[in-house]
C-alpha positions in Angstrom: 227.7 128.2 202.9 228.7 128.3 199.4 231.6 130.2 200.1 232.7 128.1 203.4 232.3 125.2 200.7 234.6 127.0 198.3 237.3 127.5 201.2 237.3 124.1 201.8 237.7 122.8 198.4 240.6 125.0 197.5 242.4 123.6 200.7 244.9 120.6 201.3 244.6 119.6 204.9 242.8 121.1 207.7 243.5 122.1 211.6 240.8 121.5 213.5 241.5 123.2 217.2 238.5 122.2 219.8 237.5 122.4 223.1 235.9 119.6 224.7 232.5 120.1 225.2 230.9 117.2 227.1 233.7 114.4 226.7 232.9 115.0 222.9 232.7 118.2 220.1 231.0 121.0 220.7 227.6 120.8 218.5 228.1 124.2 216.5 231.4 122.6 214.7 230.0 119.0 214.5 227.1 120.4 212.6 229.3 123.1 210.6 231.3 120.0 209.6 228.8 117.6 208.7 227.6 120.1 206.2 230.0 119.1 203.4 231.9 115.9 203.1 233.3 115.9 199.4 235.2 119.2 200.2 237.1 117.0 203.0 237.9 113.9 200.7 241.9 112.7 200.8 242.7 115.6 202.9 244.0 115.4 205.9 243.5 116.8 209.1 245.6 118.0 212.0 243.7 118.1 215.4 244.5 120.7 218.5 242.3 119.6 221.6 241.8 121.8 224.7 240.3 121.6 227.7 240.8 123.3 231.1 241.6 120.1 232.9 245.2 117.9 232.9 243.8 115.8 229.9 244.4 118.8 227.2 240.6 117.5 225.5 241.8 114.6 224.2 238.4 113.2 224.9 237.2 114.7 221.9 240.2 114.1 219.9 239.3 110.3 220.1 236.0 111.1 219.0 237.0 113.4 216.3 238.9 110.8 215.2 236.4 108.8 214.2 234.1 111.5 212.8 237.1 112.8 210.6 237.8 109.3 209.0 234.1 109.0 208.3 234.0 112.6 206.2 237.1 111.5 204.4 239.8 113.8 206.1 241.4 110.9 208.2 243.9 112.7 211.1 247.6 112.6 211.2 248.9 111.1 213.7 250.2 113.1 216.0 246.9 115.3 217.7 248.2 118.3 219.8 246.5 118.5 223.3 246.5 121.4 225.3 245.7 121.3 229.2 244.9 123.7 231.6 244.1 126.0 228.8 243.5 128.7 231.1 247.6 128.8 232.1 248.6 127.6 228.6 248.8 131.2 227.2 249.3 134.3 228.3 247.2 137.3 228.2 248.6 138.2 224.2 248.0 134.4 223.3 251.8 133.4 223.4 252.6 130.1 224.9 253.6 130.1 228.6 256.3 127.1 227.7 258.6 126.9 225.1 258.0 122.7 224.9 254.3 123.8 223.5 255.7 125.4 220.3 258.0 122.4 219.9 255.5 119.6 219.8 253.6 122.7 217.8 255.6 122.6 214.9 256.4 118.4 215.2 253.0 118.5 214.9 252.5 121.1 211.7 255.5 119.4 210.0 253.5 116.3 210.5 250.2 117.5 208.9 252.1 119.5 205.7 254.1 116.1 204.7 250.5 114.3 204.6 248.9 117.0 202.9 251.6 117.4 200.0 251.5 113.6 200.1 248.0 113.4 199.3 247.5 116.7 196.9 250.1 114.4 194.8 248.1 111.4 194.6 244.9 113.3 194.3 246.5 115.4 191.4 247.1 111.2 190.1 243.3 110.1 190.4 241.5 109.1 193.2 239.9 106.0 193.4 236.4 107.3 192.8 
C-alpha cells in the first residue's frame, strides 16, 4: 500500500474509469480508495462511467461524485459515460465511433487545465 500511496502523492489529477456495480461503485475500488485520503487533497479527478445499458453508468458517476469531494479530489465537470460498453469498442479496444474520442479528449483537456490549475495553487499554500 505504501507504494500505491506513493503513486498517488506524486500525481496531479486522477481518472477514475468504473463500471456500475449495483447503481453504485464496485466495492474493490471504493475500499482501494478510502484507503488514503491526503494523497487525493486539491487534486482533481476526471470520471469515465460504463455500463452495458443506454445510461453509460452514470449512476455511479453521481455517487462518485459525492465520495470524491468528500476525499478531497472534487471531479471536473464534464464525467465521460460510456453505454452499451459491450459495442463501444472493438475487439483491439479502439472506439467503434469517432464522437467517443471527441468528447474523450473535451473531456482530458478538461481534467489537465484543473489539475495545472490546482498543482499552481497547491505549489502557493493550501489552506491547511
Amino acid at each position: 500500500m505504501q507504494m500505491a500511496s506513493d503513486e498517488l502523492k506524486s500525481s496531479d489529477g486522477f481518472v477514475l474509469i468504473m463500471g456500475e456495480y449495483n447503481h453504485s461503485f464496485q466495492p474493490g475500488l471504493k475500499n482501494f480508495l478510502d484507503h488514503f485520503q491526503k494523497e487525493y487533497f486539491f487534486k482533481p479527478s476526471g470520471i469515465v462511467s460504463y455500463s452495458r445499458g443506454s445510461f453509460g453508468g452514470v449512476r455511479v458517476a453521481v455517487h462518485a461524485r459525492a465520495a470524491l469531494a468528500e476525499l478531497g479530489m472534487s471531479s471536473i465537470p464534464t464525467i465521460q459515460p460510456i453505454p452499451k460498453i459491450d459495442s463501444a469498442l472493438d475487439k483491439d479496444g479502439n472506439p467503434s465511433e469517432s464522437k467517443m474520442v471527441e468528447r474523450f479528449d473535451r473531456f482530458l483537456k478538461e481534467l489537465f487545465w484543473y489539475a495545472e490549475a490546482l498543482k499552481a495553487a497547491r505549489e502557493n499554500g493550501t489552506p491547511y
